[in-house]
C-alpha positions as CSV (number, residue, x, y, z in Angstrom):
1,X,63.6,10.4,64.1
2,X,62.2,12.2,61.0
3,X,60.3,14.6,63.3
4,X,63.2,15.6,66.0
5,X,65.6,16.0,62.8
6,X,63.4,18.6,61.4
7,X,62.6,20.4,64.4
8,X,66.2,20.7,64.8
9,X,66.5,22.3,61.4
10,X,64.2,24.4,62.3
11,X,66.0,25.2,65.4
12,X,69.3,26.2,63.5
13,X,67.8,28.4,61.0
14,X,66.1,30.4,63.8
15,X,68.9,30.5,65.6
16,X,70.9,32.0,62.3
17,X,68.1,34.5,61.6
18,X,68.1,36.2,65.6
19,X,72.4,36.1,65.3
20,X,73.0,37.5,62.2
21,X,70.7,40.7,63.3
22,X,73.0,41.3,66.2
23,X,76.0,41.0,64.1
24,X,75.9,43.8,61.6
25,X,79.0,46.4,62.8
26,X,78.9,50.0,61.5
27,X,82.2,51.3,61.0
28,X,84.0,53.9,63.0
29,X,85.1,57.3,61.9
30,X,87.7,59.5,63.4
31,X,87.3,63.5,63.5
32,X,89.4,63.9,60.2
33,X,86.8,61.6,58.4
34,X,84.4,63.3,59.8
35,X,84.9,66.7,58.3
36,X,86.2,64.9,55.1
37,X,82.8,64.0,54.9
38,X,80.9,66.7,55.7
39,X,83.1,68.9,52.8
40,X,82.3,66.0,50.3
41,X,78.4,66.8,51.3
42,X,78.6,70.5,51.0
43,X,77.7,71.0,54.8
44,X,81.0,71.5,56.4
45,X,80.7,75.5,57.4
46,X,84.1,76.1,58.3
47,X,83.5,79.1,60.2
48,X,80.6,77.4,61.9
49,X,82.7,74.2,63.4
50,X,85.3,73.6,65.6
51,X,88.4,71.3,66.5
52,X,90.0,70.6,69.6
53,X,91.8,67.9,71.6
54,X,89.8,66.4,74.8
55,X,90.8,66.5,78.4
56,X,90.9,62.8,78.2
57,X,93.4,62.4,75.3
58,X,90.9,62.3,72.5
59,X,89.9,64.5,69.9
60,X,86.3,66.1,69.7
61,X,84.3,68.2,67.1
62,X,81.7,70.8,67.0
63,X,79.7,72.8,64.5
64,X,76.6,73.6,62.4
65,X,75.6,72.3,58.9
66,X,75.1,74.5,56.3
67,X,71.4,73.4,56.7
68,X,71.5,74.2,60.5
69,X,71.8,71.1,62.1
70,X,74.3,71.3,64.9
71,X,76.6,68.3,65.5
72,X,79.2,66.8,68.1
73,X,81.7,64.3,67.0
74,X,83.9,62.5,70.0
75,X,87.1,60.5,69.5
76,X,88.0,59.0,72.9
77,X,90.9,56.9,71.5
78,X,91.1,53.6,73.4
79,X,89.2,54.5,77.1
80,X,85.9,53.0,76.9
81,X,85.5,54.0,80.5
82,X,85.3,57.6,79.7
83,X,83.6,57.0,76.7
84,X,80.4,55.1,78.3
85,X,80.3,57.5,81.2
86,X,79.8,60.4,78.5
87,X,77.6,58.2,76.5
88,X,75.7,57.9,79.4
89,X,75.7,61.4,80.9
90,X,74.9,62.9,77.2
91,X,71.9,60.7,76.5
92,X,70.4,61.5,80.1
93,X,71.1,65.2,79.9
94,X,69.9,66.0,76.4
95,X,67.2,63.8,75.7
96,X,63.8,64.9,77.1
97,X,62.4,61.9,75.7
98,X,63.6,58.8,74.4
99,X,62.1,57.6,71.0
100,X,64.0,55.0,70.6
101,X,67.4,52.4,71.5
102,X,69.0,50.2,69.1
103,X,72.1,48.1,69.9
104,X,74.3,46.4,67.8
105,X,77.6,44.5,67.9
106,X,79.5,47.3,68.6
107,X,76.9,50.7,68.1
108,X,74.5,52.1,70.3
109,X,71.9,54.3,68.5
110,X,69.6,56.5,70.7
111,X,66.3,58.4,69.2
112,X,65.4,61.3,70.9
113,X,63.0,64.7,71.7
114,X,65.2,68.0,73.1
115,X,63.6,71.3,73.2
116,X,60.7,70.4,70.9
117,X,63.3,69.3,68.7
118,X,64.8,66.0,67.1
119,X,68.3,64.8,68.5
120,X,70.1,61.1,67.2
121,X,73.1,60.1,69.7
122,X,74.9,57.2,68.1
123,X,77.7,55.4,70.1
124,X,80.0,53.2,67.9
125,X,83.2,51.5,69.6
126,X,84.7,54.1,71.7
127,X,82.9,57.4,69.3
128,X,80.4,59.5,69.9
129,X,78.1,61.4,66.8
130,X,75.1,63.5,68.0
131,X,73.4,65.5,65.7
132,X,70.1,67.7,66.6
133,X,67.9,69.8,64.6
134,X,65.5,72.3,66.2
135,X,63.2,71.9,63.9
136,X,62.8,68.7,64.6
137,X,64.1,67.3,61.1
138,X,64.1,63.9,61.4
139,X,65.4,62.9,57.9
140,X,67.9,65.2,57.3
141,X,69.4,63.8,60.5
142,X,69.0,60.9,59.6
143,X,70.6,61.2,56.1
144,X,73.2,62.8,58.0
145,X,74.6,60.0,60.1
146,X,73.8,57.6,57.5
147,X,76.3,59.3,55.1
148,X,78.7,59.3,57.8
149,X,78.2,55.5,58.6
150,X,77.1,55.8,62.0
151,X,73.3,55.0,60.9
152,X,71.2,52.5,59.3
């Protein structure tokens, strides 16, 4: 009895370690945030990035740091059908070679090679953030998306 009660212990706590890994959320941004963000940072080039509503209702944005890494932020409101099928279609057109996949609870986060370059595609809810630097900067990407919540 002693035996089967601590195996079952044992049992629950693994079980708590392997779901509270899958849990963690990052939080989602919209376009306005976005660029809030990138001013706040310094790296928001205003005559280097650009605005502009989406054929499917959303909102996207488009533009170049002040440290030359060019970024894509996509807002598709509530259809995560058109959302996935651009996740989807992004990550197999730009990335020569994947580096790496995370998933979480509601992210996907895709490592990749472009170009001889570094490019990060993160998916959280129904937004898109890809950021790629020619030089293949991995860090200051990375730093990037962190900042703006959509890495960690």
């Amino acid at each position: 009895m002693k035996k089967s009660f601590k195996y079952l212990v044992l049992v629950v706590a693994m079980l708590s370690v392997l779901c509270s890994c899958g849990g963690e959320k990052l939080t989602v941004q919209t376009v306005s945030g976005v660029t809030a963000k990138l001013k706040e940072l310094g790296l928001y080039d205003e005559a280097e990035a650009e605005v502009s509503e989406m054929m499917t209702g959303g909102q996207q944005l488009f533009g170049i740091t002040t440290n030359y890494l060019a970024y894509s932020f996509r807002d598709f409101g509530s259809d995560e059908e058109k959302c996935d099928k651009m996740f989807t279609a992004y990550k197999d057109m730009t990335v020569d070679k994947v580096l790496s996949e995370t998933e979480g609870s509601n992210y996907t986060i895709v490592e990749g090679e472009e170009d001889g370059g570094y490019v990060l595609i993160v998916r959280v809810d129904n937004t898109i953030l890809d950021i790629y630097s020619p030089t293949g900067a991995k860090d200051d990407v990375k730093e990037l998306a962190e900042a703006l919540g959509y890495f960690n």
